[in-house]
C-alpha positions as CSV (number, residue, x, y, z in Angstrom):
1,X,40.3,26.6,-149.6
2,X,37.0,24.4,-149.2
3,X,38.6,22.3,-146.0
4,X,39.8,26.1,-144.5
5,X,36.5,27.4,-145.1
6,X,34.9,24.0,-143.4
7,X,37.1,24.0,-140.6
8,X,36.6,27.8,-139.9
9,X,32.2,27.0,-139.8
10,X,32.6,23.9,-137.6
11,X,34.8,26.2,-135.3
12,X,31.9,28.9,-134.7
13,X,29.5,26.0,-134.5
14,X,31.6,25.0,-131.2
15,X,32.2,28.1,-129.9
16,X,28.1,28.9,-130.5
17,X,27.4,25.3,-128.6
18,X,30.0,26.0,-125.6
19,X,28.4,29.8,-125.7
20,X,25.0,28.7,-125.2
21,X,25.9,25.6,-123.1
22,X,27.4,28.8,-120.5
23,X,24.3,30.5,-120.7
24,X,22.4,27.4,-119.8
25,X,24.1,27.0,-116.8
26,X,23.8,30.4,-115.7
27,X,20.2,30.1,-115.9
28,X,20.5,27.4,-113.2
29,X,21.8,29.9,-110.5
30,X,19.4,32.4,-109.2
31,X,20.0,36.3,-110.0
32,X,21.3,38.9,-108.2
33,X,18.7,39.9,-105.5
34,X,17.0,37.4,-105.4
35,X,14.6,36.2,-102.5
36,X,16.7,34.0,-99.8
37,X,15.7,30.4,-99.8
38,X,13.5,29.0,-96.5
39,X,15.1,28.0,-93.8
40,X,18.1,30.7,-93.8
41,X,18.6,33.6,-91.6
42,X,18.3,36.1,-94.4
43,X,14.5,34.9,-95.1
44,X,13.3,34.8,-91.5
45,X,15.1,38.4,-91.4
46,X,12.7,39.7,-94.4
47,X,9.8,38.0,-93.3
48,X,9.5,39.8,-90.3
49,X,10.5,42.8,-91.5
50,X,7.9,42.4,-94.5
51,X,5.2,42.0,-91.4
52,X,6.4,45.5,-90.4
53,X,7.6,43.8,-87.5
54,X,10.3,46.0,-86.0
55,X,13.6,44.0,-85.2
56,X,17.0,44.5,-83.8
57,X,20.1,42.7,-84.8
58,X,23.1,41.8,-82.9
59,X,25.9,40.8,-84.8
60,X,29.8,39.9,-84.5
61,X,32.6,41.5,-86.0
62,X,32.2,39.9,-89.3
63,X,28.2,39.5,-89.4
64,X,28.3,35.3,-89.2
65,X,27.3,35.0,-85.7
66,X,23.9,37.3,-85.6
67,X,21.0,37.1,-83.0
68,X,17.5,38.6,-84.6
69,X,15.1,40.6,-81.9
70,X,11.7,41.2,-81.4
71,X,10.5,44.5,-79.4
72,X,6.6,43.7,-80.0
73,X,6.7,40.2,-78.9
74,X,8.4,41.3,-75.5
75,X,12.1,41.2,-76.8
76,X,12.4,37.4,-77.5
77,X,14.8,36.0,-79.6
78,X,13.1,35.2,-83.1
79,X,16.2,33.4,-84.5
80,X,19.8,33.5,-84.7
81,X,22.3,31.5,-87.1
82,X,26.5,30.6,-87.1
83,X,26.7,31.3,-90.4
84,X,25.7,34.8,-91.9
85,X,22.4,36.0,-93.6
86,X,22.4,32.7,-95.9
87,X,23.2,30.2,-92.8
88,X,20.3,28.2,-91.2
89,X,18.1,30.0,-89.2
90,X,17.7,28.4,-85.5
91,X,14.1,29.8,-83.9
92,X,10.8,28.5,-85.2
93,X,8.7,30.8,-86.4
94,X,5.3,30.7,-86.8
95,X,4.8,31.9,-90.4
96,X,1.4,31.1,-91.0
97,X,0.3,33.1,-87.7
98,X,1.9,36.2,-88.2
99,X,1.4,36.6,-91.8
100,X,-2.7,36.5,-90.8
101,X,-2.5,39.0,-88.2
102,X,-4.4,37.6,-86.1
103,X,-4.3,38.1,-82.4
104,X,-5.3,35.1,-81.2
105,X,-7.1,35.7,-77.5
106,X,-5.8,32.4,-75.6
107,X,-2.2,32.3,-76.5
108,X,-0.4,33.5,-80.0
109,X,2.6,30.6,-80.8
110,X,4.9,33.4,-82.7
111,X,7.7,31.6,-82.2
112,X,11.1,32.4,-81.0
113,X,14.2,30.7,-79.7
114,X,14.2,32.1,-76.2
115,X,11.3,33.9,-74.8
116,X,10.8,35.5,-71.5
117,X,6.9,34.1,-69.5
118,X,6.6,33.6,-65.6
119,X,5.5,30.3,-63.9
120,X,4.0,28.8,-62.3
121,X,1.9,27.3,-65.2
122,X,-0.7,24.6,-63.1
123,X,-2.0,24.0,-59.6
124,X,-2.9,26.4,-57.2
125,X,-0.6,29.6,-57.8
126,X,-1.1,29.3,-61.5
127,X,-0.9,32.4,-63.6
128,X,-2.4,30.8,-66.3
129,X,-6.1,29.3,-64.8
130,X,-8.2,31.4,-63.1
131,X,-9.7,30.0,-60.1
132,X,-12.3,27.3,-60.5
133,X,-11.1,26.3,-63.8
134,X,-9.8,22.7,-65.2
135,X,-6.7,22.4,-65.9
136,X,-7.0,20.9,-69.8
137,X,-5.6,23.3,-72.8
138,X,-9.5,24.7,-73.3
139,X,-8.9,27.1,-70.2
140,X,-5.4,27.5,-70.3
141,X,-4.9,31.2,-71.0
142,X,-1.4,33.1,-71.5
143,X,-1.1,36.6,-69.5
144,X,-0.9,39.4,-71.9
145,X,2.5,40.5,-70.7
146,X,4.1,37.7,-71.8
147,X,2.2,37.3,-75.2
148,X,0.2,40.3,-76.9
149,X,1.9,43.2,-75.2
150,X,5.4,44.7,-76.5
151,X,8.3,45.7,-74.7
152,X,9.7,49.4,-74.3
153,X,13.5,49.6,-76.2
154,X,16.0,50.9,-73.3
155,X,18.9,50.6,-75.2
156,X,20.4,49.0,-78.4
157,X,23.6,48.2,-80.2
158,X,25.4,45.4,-82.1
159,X,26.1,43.8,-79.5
160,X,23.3,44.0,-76.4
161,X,19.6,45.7,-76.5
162,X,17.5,46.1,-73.2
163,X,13.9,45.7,-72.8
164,X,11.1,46.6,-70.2
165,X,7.6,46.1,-69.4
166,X,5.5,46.4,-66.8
167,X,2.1,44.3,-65.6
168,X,-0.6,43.5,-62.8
169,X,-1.3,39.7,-63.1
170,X,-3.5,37.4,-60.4
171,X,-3.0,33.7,-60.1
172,X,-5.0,30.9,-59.6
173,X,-5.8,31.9,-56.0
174,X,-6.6,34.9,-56.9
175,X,-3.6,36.9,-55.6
176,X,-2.1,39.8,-57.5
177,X,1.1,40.7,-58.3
178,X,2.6,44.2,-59.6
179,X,6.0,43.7,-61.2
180,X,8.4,45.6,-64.0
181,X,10.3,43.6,-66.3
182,X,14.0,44.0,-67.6
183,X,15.3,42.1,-70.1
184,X,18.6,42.3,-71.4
185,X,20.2,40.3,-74.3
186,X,24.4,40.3,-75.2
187,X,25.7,38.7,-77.8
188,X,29.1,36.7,-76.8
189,X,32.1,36.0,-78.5
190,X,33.5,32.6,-79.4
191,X,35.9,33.5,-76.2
192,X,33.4,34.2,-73.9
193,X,31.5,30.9,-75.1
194,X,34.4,29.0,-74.1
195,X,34.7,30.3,-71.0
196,X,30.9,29.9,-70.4
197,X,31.5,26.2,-71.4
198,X,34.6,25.3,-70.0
199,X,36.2,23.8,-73.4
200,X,38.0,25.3,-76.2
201,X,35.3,25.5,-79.1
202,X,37.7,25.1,-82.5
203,X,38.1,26.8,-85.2
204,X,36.0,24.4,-87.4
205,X,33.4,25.0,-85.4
206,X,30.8,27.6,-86.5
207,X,29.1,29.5,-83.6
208,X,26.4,32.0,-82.7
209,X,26.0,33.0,-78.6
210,X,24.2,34.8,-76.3
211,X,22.9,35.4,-72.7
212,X,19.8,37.3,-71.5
213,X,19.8,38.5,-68.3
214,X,16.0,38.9,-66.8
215,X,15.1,41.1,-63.9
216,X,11.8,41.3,-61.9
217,X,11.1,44.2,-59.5
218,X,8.2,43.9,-56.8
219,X,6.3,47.3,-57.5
220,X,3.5,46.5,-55.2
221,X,2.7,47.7,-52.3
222,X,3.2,44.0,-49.7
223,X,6.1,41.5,-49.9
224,X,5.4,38.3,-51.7
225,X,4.9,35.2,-49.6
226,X,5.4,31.6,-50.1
227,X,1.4,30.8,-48.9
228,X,-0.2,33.4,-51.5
229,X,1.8,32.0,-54.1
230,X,5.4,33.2,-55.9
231,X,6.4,33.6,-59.4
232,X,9.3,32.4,-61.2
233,X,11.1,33.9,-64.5
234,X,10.8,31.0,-67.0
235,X,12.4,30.9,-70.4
236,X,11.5,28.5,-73.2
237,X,13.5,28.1,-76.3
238,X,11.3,27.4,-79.4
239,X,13.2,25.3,-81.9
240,X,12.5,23.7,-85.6
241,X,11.8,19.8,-85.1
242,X,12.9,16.9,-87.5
243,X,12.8,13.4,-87.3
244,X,16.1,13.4,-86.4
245,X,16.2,15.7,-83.7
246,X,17.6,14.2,-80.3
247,X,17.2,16.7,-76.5
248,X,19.8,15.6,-74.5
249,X,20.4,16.2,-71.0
250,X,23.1,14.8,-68.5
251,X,22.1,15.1,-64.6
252,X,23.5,13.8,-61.4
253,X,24.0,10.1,-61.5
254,X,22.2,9.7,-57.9
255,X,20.8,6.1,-57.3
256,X,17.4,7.7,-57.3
257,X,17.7,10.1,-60.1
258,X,15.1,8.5,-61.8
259,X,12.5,10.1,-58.8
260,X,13.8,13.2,-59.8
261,X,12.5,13.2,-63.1
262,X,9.0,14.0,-64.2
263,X,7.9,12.6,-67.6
264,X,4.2,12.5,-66.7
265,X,2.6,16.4,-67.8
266,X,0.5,15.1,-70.4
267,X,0.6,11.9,-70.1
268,X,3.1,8.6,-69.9
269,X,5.9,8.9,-73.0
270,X,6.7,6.0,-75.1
271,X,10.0,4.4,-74.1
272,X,10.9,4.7,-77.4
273,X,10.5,8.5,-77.0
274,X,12.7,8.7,-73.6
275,X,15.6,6.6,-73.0
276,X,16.8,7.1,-68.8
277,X,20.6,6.6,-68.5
278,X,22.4,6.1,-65.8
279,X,23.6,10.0,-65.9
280,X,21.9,11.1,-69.2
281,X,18.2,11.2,-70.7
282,X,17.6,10.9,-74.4
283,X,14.2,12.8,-75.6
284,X,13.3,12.5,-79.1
285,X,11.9,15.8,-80.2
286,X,9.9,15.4,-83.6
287,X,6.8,17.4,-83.5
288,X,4.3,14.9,-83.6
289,X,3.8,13.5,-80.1
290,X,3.0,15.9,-77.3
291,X,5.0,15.2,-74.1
292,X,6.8,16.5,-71.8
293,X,10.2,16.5,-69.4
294,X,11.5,17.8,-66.5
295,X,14.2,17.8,-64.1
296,X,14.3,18.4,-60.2
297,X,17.3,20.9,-59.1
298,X,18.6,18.0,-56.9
299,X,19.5,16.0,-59.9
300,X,19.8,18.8,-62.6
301,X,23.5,19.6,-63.9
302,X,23.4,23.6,-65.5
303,X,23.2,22.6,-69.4
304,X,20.9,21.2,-71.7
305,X,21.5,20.1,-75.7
306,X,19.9,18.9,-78.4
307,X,21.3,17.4,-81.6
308,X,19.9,17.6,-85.4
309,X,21.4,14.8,-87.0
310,X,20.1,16.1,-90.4
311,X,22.1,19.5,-90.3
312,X,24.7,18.6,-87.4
313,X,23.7,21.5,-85.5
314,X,24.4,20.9,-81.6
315,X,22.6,23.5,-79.9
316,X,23.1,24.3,-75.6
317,X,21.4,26.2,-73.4
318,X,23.2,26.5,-70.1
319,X,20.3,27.6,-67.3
320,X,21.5,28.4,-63.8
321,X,20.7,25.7,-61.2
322,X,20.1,26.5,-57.2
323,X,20.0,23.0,-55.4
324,X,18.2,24.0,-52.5
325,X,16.2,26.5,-53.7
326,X,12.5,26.6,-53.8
327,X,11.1,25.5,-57.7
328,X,7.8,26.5,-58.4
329,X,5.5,23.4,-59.3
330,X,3.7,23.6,-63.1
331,X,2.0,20.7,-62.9
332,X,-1.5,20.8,-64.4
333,X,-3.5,20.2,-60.8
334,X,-3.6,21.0,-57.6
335,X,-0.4,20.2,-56.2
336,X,0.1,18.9,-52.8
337,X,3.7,20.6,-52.8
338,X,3.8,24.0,-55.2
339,X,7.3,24.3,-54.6
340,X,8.7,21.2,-56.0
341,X,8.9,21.9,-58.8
342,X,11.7,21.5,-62.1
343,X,14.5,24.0,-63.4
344,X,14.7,22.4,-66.6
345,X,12.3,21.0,-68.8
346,X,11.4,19.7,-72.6
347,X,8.8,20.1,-74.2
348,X,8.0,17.8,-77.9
349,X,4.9,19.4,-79.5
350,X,2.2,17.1,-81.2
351,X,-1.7,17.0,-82.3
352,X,-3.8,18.1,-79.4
353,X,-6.7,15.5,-78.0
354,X,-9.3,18.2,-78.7
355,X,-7.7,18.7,-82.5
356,X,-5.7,20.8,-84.1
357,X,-1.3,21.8,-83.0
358,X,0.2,24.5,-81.5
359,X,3.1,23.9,-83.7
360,X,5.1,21.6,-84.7
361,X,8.2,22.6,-82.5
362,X,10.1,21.7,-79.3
363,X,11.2,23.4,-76.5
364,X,14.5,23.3,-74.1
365,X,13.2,25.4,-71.0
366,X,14.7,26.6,-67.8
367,X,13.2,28.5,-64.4
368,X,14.6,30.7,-62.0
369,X,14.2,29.1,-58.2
370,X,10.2,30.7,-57.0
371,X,11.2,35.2,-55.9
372,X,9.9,36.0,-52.6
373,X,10.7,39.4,-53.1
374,X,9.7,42.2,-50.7
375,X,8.4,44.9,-51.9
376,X,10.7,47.4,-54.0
377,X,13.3,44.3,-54.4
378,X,14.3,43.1,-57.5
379,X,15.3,39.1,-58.2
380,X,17.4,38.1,-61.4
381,X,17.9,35.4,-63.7
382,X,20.6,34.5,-66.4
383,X,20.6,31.8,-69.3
384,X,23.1,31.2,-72.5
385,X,22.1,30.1,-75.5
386,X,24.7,28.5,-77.9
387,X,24.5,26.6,-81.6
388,X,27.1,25.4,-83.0
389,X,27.9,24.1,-86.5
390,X,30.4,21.6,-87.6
391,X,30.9,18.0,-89.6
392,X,29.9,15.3,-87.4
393,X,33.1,13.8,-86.0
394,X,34.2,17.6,-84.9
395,X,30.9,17.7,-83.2
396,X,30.9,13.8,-81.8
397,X,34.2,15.1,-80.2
398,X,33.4,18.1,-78.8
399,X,30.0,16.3,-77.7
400,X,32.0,13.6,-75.8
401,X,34.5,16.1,-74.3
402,X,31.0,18.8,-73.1
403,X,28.3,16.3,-72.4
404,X,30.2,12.9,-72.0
405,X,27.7,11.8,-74.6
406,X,28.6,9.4,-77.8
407,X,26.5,11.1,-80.6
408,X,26.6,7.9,-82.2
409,X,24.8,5.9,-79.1
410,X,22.5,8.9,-79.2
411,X,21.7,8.7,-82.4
412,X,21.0,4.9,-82.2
């Protein structure tokens, strides 16, 4: 009866041990309701929303592809993700700024993965100097249109919003300009990316995709000309840097590409920062050296990429290219041809000579060719953006197959 009565204590002792040991480990996971990590969609999504920042969604059929927009900061993209509410979150976004609400009066680095400004940035025609000024970051300043003032909402659903503004800006030259903005951004499906691409994307493949479609109208009262200076529509893609983040971008394999490419906006680059190819260019994109790319539309191929060896995210932007078209020139100084300028550019973002950082983040960034629009006419300009998620041989093939890059030469 002893050893029965033994063996029936030493069994609640185990089940007791084994009972706790449970609860333990649910102790380890975090509740129900509880706040989404950093880094993930679902935490960029209540931050802004916590800043009483009002945002539209776009989202697929089953909510893992979802595109996050802002109406106050002129209908950019704030973030996306491939993989629902807990995936990674794409944009950068400038906590630390929006949190203070602060208005900053030169130029407010929110954040965002694509957002819509006008060029050109330097020289003579520059919306961004007034005339007299030097052309260093202390008198650079950032129109209100494209940076303090919000957007009016045209329309919205799941799948597309529209956006519109309206402004009277002067360049460098003293010119002015009277324009209305459209903005339009549709969410695509992993068909529509394909076709956009030109290769299957497979199933192991997460995705998210869209396209904005940007429209400006000549509401003034004369036609713009090429010798008072012309505007572009320029979209920059603000992205998360690590030290293992890689821009990539193939272009026409001319015997004088190299010409073609500027590398000099602030300065020479490191040759351990940019690698030239034959037919591709390898930028490293870090956060912590400020330099810039760009590429002429006689050498420039419509897509871009960049590639985070630390998540394997691939992400694309596919810009229209116009050979012969005009380009408007953003170089910081007077320019001896303002219309020679790039249609895709790179921007890595680093400590600035007079102190301090915008960010950190990098930029993939595309132009529209320079709109000599008469007055009353409108001139347009489309872009896709793309990420795509994946383990790394799935991506080094479909890399290879898009780009005719070897992720694994890239990432030596």
């Amino acid at each position: 009866m002893n050893r029965i009565l033994q063996q029936i204590y030493w069994l609640h002792i185990l089940i007791f041990t084994v009972s706790c040991s449970n609860d333990s480990t649910q102790k380890i996971h975090p509740p129900a309701g509880a706040s989404p990590s950093k880094g993930t969609y679902a935490y960029d999504l209540a931050f802004l929303k916590g800043q009483n920042e009002s945002v539209i969604e776009l989202y697929n059929d089953d909510s893992t592809a979802k595109v996050l927009l802002s109406p106050a900061w002129q209908g950019r993209v704030m973030t996306s993700t491939a993989t629902g509410d807990s995936g990674t979150s794409f944009g950068w976004i400038n906590y630390d700024l929006l949190s203070s609400k602060e208005k900053k009066t030169q130029f407010n680095p929110v954040g965002g993965e694509e957002r819509f400004w006008i060029g050109p940035e330097g020289g003579q025609y520059s919306f961004y100097f007034k005339k007299g000024d030097s052309f260093n970051i202390s008198t650079w300043q950032v129109p209100a249109i494209i940076d303090t003032i919000a957007y009016q909402v045209m329309e919205s659903n799941r799948s597309q919003a529209v956006f519109a503004g309206k402004a009277t800006i002067s360049n460098y030259s003293g010119n002015s300009f009277d324009f209305a903005i459209e903005r339009k951004v549709i969410l695509l499906n992993r068909e529509v990316l394909a076709q956009q691409l030109g290769v299957t994307v497979d199933k192991d493949i997460q995705s998210v995709a869209y396209e904005t479609v940007n429209k400006i109208t000549n509401t003034g009262d004369a036609d713009w000309a090429r010798e008072k200076g012309l505007l572009s529509i320029w979209l920059l893609g603000m992205f998360t840097p690590t030290p293992q983040t890689v821009v990539i971008i193939p272009f026409q394999p001319l015997a004088n590409a190299s010409s073609f490419i500027s590398d000099n906006y602030f300065g020479s680059i490191p040759s351990e920062r940019l690698q030239v190819k034959d037919s591709v260019l390898y930028f490293t994109c870090d956060g912590k050296y400020r330099s810039k790319i760009g590429l002429s539309p006689m050498i420039a191929k419509p897509i871009a990429a960049s590639y985070d060896f630390a998540k394997n995210v691939l992400t694309l932007v596919l810009p229209e290219v116009h050979r012969d078209a005009p380009y408007v020139n953003s170089k910081w100084e007077i320019q001896s041809d303002p219309y020679k300028g790039d249609v895709i550019n790179s921007y890595n973002d680093g400590p600035l000579a007079e102190g301090g950082q915008l960010g950190p983040f990098y930029e993939i960034e595309s132009s529209s060719p320079a709109l000599e629009l008469k007055k009353g006419m409108s001139g347009s300009y489309r872009q896709v953006t793309c990420h795509l998620q994946a383990d790394y041989l799935t991506l080094k093939k479909f890399t290879l197959e898009l780009l005719k890059v070897n992720l694994d030469e890239c990432k030596r």
